[in-house]
C-alpha positions as CSV (number, residue, x, y, z in Angstrom):
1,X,67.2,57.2,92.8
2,X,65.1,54.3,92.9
3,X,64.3,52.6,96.1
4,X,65.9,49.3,97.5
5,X,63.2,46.5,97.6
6,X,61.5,46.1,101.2
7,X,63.2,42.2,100.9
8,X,66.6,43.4,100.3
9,X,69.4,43.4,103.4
10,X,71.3,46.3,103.6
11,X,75.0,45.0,104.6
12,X,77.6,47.2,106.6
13,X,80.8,47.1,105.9
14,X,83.5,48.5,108.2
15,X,87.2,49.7,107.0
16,X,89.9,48.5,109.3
17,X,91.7,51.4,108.8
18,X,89.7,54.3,108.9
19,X,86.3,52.9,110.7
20,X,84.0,54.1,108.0
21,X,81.2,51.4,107.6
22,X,80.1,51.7,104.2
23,X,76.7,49.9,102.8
24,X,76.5,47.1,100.5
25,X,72.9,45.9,99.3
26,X,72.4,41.8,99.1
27,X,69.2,41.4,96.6
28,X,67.2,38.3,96.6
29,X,67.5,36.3,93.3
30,X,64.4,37.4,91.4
31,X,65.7,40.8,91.8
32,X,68.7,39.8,89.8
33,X,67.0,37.9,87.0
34,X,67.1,41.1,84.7
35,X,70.4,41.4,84.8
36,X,72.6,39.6,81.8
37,X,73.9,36.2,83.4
38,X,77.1,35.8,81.8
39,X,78.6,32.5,83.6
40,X,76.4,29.7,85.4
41,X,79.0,27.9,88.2
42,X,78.0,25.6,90.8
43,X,79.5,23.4,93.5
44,X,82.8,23.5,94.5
45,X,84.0,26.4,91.6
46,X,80.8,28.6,93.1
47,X,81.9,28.5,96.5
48,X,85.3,29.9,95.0
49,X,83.9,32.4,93.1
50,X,81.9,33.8,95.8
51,X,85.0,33.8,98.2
52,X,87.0,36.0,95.7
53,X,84.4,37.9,94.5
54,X,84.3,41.6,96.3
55,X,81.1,43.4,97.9
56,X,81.0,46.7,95.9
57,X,79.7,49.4,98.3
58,X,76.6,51.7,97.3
59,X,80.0,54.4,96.7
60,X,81.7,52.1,94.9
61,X,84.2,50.7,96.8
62,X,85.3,47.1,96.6
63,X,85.7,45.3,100.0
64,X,86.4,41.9,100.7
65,X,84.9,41.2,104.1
66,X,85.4,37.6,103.6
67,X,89.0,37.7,104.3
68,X,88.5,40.2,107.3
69,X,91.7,41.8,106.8
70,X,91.2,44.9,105.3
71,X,87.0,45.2,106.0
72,X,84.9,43.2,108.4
73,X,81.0,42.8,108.1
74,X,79.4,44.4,110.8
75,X,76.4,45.1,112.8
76,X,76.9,47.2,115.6
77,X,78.9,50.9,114.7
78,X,78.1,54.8,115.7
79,X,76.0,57.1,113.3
80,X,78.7,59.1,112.6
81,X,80.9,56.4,111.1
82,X,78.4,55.6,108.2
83,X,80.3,56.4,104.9
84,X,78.3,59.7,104.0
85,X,78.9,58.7,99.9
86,X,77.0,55.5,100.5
87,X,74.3,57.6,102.3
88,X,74.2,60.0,100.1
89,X,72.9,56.8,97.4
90,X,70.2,56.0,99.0
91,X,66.4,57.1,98.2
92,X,64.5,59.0,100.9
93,X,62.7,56.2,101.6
94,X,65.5,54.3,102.1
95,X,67.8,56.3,104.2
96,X,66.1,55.2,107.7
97,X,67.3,52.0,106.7
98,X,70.8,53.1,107.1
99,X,70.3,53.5,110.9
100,X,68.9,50.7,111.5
101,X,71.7,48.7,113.5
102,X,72.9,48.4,117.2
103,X,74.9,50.8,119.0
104,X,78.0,50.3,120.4
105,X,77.0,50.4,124.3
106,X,73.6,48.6,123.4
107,X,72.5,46.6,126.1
108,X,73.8,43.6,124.3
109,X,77.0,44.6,125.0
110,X,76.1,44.7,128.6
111,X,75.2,41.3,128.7
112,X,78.1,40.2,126.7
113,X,80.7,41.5,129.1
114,X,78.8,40.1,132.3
């Protein structure tokens, strides 16, 4: 497995349905510039590509947390509901990453409610 780069974001994803957040990885651009560009779009038609385009999971699922109907972008989720597939992906070094994200009952959520 080769390790995410230290400037990558790690994304969680959470299923409506079932609760599992999964992981998606958002590289910066030079990370990207090996891979084969096949279409250049800019403007108004690269703001509609990116709307309709789906975050693929590190297990391979496709989510569309853009439209929050289905999967919703999120921050703050128990251990337990991390997608173990999308763990399971993940280098050693990388896998402390994962848990790096608030807790439901965080003090945040404290001073959210006051």
């Amino acid at each position: 497995m080769k390790p995410i780069p230290l400037d990558a974001d790690l994304l969680f994803v959470e299923s409506l349905s079932t609760g599992t957040v999964h992981i998606a990885v958002r590289y910066e651009a030079h990370h990207l510039a090996e891979d084969e560009v096949t279409e250049v779009v800019s403007g108004g038609a690269a703001f509609v590509a990116l709307s309709i385009s789906p975050t693929v999971t590190r297990c391979g699922k496709r989510t569309f947390p853009q439209f929050e109907r289905d999967h919703v972008k999120t921050g703050r989720f128990r251990d337990e509901q991390l997608c173990a597939a999308c763990y399971r992906t993940l280098a050693p070094e990388d896998q402390e990453r994962a848990f790096e994200h608030a807790q439901p009952g965080d003090e945040d959520d404290e001073e959210e409610a006051a």
